[in-house]
The first five atom37 places (N, CA, C, CB, O) and aatype in JSON, in Angstrom:
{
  "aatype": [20, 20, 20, 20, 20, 20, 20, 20, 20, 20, 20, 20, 20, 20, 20, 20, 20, 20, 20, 20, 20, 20, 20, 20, 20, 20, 20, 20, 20, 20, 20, 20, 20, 20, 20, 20, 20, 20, 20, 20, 20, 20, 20, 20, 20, 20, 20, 20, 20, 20, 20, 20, 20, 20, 20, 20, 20, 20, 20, 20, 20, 20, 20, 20, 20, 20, 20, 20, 20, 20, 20, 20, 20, 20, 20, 20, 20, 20, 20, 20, 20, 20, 20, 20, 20, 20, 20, 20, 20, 20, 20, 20, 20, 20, 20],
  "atom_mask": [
    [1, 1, 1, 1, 1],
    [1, 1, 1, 1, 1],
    [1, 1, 1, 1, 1],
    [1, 1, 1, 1, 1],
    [1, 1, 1, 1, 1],
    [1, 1, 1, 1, 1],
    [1, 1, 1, 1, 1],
    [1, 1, 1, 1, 1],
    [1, 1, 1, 1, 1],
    [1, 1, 1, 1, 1],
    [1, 1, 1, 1, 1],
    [1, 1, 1, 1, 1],
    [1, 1, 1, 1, 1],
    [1, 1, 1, 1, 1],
    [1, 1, 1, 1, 1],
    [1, 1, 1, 1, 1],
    [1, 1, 1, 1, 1],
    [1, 1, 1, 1, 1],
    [1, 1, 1, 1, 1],
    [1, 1, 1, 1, 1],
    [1, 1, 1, 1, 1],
    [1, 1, 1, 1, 1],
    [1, 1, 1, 1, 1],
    [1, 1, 1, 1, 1],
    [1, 1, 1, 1, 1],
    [1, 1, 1, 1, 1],
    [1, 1, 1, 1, 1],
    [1, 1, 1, 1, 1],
    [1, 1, 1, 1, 1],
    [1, 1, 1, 1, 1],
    [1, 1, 1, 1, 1],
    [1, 1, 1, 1, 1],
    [1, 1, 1, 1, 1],
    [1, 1, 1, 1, 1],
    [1, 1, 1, 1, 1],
    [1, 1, 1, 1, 1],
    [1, 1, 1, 1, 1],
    [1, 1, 1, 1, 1],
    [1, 1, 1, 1, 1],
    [1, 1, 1, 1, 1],
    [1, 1, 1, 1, 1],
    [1, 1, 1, 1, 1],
    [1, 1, 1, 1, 1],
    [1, 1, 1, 1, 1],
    [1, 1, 1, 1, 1],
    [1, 1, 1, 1, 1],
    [1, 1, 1, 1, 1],
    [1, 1, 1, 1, 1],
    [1, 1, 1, 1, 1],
    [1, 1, 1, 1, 1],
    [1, 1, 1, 1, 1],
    [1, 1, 1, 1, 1],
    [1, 1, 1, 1, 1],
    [1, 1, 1, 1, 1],
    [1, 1, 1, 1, 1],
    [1, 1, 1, 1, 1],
    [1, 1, 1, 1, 1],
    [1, 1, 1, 1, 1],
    [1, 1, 1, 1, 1],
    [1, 1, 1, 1, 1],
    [1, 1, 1, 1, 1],
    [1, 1, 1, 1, 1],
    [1, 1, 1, 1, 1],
    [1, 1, 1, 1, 1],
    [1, 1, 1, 1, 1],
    [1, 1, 1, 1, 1],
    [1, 1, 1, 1, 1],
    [1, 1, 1, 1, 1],
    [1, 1, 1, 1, 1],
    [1, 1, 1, 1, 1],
    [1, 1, 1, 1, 1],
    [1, 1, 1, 1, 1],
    [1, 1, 1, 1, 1],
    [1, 1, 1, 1, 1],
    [1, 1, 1, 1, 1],
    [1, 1, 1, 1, 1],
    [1, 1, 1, 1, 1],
    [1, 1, 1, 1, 1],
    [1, 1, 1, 1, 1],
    [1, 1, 1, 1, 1],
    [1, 1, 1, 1, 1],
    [1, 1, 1, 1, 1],
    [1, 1, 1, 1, 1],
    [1, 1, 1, 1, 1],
    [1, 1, 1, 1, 1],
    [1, 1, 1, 1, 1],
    [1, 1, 1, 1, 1],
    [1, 1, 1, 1, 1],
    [1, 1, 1, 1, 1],
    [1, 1, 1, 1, 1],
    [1, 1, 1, 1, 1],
    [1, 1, 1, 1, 1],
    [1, 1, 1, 1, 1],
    [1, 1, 1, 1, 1],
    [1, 1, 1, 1, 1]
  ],
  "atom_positions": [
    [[0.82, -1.2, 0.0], [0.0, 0.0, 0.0], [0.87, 1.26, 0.0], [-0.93, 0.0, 1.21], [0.6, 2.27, -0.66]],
    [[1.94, 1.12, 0.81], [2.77, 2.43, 0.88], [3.43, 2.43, -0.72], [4.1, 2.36, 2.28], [3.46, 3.63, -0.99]],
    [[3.89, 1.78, -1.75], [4.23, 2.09, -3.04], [3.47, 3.0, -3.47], [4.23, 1.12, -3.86], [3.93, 4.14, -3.51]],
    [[1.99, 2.74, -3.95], [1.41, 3.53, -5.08], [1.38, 4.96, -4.51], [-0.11, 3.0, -5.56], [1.65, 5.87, -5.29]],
    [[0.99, 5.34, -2.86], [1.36, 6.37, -2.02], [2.68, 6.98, -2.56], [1.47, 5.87, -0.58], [2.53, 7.97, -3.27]],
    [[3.86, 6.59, -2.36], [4.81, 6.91, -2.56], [5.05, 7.05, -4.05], [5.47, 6.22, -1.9], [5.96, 7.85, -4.28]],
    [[4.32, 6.31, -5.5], [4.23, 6.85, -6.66], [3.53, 8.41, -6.7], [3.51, 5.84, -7.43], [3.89, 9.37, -7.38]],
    [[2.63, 8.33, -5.9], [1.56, 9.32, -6.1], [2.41, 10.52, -6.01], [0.31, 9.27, -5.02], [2.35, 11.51, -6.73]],
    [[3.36, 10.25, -4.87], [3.7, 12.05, -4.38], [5.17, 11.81, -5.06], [3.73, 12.64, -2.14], [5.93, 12.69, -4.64]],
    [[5.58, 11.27, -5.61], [6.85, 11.29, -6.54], [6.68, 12.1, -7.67], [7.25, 9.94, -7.05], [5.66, 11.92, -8.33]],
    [[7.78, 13.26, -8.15], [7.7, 13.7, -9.69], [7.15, 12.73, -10.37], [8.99, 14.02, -10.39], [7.14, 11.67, -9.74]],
    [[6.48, 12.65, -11.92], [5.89, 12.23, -12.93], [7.21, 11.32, -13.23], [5.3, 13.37, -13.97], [7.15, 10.16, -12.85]],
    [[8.16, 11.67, -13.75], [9.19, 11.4, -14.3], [10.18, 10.28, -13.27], [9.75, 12.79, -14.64], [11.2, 9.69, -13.62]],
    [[9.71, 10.25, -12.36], [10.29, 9.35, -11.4], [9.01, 7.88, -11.58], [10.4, 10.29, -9.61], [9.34, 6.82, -12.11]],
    [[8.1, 8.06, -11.22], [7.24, 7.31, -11.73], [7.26, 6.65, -13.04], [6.37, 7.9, -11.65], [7.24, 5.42, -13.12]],
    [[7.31, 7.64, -14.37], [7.11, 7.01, -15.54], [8.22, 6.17, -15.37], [7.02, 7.83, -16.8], [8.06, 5.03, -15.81]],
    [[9.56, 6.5, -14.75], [10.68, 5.29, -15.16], [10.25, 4.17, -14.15], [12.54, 5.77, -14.9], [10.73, 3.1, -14.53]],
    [[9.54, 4.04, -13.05], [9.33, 2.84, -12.41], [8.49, 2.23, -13.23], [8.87, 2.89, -11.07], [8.32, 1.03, -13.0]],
    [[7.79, 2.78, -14.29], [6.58, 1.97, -14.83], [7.49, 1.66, -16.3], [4.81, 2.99, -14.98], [6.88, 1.2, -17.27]],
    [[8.4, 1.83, -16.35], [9.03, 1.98, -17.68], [9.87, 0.29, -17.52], [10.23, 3.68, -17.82], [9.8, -0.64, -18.33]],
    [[10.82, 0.34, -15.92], [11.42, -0.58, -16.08], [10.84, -1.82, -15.33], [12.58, -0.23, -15.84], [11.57, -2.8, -15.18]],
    [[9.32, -1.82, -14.75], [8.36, -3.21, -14.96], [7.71, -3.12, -16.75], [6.72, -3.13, -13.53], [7.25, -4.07, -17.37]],
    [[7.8, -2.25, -17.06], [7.04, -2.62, -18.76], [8.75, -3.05, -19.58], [5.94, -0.56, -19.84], [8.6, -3.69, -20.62]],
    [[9.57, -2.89, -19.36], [10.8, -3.62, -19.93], [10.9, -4.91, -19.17], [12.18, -2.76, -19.77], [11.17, -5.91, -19.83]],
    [[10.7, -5.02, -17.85], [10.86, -6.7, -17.83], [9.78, -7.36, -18.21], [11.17, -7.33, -16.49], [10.11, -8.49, -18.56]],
    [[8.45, -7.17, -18.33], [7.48, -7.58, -19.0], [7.56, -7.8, -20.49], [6.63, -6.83, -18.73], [7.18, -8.84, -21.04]],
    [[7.99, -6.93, -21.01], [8.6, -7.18, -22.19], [10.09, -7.86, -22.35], [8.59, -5.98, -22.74], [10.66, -7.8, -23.44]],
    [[10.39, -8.18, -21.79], [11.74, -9.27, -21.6], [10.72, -10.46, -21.99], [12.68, -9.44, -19.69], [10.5, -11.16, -22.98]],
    [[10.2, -10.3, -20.61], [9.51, -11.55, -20.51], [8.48, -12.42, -21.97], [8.57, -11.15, -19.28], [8.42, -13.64, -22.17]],
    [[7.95, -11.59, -22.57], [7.14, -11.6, -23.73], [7.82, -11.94, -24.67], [6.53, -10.54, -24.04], [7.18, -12.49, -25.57]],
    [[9.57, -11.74, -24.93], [10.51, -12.0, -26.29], [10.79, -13.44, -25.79], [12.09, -10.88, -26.59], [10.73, -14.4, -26.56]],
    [[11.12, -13.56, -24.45], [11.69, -14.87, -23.88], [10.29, -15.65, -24.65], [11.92, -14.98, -21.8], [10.43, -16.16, -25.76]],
    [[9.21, -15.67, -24.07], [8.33, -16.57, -24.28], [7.86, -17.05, -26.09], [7.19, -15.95, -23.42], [7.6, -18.16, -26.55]],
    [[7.89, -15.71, -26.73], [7.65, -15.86, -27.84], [9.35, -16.48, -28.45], [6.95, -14.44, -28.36], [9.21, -17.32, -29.34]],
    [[10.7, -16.19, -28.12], [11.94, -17.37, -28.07], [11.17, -19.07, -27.57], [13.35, -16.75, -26.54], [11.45, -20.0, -28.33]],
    [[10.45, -19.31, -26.59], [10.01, -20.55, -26.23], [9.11, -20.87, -27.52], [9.25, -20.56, -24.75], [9.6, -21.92, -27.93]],
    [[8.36, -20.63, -28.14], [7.34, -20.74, -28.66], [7.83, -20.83, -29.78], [6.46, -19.93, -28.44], [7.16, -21.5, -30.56]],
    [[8.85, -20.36, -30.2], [9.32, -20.29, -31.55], [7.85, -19.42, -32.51], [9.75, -22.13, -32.09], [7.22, -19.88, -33.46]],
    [[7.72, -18.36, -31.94], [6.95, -17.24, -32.77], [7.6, -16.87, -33.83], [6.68, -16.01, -32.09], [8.2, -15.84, -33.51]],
    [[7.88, -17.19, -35.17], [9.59, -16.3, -35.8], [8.38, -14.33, -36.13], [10.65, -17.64, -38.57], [8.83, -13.19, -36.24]],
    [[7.22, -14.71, -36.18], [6.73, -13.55, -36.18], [7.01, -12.57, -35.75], [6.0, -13.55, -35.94], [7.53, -11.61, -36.31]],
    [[6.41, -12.8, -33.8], [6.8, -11.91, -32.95], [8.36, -11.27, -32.61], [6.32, -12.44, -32.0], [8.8, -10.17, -32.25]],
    [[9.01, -12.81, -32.97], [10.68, -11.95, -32.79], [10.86, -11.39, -34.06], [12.23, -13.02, -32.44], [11.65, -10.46, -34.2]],
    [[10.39, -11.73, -34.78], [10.92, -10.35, -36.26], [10.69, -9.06, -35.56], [9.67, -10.25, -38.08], [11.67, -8.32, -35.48]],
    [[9.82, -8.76, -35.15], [9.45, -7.46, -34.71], [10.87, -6.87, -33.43], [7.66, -7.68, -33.95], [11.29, -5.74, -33.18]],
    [[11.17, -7.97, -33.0], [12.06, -7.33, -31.76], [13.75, -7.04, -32.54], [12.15, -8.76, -30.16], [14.62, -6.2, -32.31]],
    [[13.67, -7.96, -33.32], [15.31, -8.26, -34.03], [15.61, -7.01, -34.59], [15.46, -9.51, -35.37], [16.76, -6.62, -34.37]],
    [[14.65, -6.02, -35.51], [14.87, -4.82, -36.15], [15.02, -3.65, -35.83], [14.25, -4.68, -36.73], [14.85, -2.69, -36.59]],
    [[15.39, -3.59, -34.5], [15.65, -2.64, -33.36], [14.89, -1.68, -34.04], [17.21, -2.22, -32.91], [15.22, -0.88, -34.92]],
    [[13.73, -1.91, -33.43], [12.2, -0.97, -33.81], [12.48, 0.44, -33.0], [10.42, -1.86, -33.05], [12.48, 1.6, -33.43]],
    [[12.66, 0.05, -32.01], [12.66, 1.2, -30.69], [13.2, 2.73, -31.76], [14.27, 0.61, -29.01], [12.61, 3.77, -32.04]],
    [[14.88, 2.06, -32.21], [15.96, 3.03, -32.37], [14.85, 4.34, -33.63], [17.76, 1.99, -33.23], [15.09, 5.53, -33.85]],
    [[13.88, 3.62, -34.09], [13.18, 4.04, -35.05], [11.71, 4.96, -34.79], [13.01, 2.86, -35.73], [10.99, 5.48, -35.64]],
    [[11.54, 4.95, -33.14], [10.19, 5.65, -32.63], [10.66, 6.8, -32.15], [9.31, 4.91, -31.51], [9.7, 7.45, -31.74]],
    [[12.01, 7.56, -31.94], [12.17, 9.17, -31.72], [12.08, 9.64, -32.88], [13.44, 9.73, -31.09], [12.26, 10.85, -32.83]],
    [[11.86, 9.23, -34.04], [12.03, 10.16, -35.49], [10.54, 10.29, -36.29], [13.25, 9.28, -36.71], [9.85, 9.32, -36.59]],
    [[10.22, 11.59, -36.54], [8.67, 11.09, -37.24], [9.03, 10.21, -38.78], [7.51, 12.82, -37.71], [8.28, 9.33, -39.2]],
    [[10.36, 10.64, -39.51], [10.66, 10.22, -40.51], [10.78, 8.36, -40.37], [11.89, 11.08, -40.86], [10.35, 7.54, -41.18]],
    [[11.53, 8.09, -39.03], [11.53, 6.75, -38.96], [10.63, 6.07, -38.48], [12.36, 6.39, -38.47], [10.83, 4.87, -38.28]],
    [[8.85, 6.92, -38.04], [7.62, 5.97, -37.79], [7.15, 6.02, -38.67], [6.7, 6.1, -36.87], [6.34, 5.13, -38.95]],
    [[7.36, 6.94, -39.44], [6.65, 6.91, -40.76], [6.76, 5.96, -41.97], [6.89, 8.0, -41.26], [5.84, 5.67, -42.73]],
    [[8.26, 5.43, -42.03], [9.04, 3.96, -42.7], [8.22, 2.94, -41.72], [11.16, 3.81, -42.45], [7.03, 3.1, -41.98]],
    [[8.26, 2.71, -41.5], [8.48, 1.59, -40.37], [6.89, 1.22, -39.25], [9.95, 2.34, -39.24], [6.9, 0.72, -38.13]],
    [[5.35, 1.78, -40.29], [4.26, 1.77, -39.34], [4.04, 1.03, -38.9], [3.35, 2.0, -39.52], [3.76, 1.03, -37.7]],
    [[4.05, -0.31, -39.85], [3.7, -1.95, -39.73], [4.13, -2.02, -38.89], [4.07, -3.04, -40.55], [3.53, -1.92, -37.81]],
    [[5.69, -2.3, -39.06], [6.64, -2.91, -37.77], [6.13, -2.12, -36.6], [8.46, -2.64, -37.93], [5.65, -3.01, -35.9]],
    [[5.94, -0.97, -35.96], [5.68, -0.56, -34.98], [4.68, -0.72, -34.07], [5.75, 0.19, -35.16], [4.72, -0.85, -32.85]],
    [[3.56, -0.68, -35.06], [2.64, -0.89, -34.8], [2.6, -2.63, -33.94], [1.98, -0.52, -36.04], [2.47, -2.82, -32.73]],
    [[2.73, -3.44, -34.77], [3.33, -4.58, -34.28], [3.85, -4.75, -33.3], [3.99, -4.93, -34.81], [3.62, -5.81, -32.72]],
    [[4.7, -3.85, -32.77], [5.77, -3.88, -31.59], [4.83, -2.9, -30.32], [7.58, -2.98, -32.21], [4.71, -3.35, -29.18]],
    [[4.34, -1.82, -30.63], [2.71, -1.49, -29.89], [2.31, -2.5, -29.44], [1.49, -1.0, -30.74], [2.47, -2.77, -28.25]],
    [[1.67, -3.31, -30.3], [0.65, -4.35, -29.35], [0.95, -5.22, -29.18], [-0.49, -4.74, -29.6], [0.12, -6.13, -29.15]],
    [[2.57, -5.54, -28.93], [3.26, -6.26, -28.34], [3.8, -5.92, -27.13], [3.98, -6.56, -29.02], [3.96, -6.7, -26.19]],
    [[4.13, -4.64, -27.16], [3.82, -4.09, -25.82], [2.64, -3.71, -24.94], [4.28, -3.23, -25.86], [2.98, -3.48, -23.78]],
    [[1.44, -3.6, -25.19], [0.35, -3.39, -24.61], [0.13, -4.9, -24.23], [-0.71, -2.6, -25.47], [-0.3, -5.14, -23.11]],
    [[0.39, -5.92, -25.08], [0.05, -7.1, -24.34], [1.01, -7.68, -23.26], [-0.18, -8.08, -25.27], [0.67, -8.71, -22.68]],
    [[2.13, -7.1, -22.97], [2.78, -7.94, -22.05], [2.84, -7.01, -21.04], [4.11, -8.58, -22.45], [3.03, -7.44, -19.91]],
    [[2.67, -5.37, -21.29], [2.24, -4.44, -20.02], [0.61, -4.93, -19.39], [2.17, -2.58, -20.65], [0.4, -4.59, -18.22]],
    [[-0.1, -5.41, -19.83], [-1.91, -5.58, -20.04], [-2.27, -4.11, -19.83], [-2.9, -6.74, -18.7], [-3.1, -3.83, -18.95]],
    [[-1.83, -3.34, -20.41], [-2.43, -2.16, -20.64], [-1.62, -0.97, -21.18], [-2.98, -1.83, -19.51], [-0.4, -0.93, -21.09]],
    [[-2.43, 0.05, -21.78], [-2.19, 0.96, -23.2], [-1.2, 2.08, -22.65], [-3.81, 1.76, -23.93], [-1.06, 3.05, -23.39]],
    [[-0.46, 2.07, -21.42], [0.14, 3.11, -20.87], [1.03, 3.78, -21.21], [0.41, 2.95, -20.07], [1.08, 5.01, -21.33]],
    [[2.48, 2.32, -21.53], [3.49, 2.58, -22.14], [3.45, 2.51, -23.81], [4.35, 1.77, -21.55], [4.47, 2.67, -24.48]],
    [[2.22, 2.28, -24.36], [1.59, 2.48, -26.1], [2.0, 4.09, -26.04], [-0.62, 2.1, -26.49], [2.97, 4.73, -26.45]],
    [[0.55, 4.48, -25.19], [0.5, 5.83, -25.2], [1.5, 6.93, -24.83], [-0.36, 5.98, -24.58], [1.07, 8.07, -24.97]],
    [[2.97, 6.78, -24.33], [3.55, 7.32, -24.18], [4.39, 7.28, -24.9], [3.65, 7.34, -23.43], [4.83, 8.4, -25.12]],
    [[5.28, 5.9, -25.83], [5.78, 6.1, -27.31], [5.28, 5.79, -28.78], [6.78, 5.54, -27.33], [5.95, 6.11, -29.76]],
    [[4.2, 5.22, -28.85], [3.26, 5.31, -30.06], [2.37, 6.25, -30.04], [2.55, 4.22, -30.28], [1.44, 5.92, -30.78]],
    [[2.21, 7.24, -29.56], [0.76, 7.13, -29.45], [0.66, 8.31, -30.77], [-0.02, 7.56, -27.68], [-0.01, 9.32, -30.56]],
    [[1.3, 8.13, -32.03], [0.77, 8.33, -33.32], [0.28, 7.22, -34.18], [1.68, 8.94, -33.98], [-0.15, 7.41, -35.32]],
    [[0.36, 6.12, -33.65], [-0.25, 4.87, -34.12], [-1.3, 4.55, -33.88], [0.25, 3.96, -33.86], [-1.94, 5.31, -33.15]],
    [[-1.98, 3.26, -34.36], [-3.27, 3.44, -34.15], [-3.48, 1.66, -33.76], [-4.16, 4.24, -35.59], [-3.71, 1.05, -34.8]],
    [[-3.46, 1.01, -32.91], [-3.75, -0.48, -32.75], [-4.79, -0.9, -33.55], [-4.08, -0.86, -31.4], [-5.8, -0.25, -33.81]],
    [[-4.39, -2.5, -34.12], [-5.42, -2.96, -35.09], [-6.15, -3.56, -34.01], [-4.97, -3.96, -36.4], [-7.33, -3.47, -34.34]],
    [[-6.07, -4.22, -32.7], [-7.07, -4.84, -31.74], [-7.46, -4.01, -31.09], [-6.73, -5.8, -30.93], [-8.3, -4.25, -30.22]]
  ]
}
């Protein structure tokens, strides 16, 4: 109970990185599993270092599919649109 308290009255920016680095091990977790699964889908999306390509409008603009892709690959292993909305959120989810 004392965490979300202690999110609450923390700068924004102190927060977004606690929520940043449970939505990176969640997403660890999601490449590992789709590695178990042998998805070659889902890891295409991780192999093309998508990320390096979401500070540039020129490089979301190449690259919608893939991102998009990598969006709701992140919304599914966060279970929710938080960390979408804070680096996609010029995209548009197909689910």
């Amino acid at each position: 109970m004392k965490l979300p308290l202690l999110l609450w009255l923390l700068p924004t920016w102190v927060s977004d990185h606690c929520v940043e680095l449970a939505g990176n091990w969640r997403l660890s977790r999601a490449i590992d599993r789709a590695f178990a699964a042998g998805d070659t889908e889902a890891l295409s999306v991780f192999r093309t270092g998508t990320l390096r390509a979401t500070f540039t409008t020129d490089g979301m603009l190449a690259r919608t599919d893939e991102l998009v892709a990598y969006a709701e690959l992140v919304v599914e292993a966060d279970g929710c649109a938080y960390r979408y909305h804070r680096l996609f959120s010029g995209l548009e989810l197909t689910a």
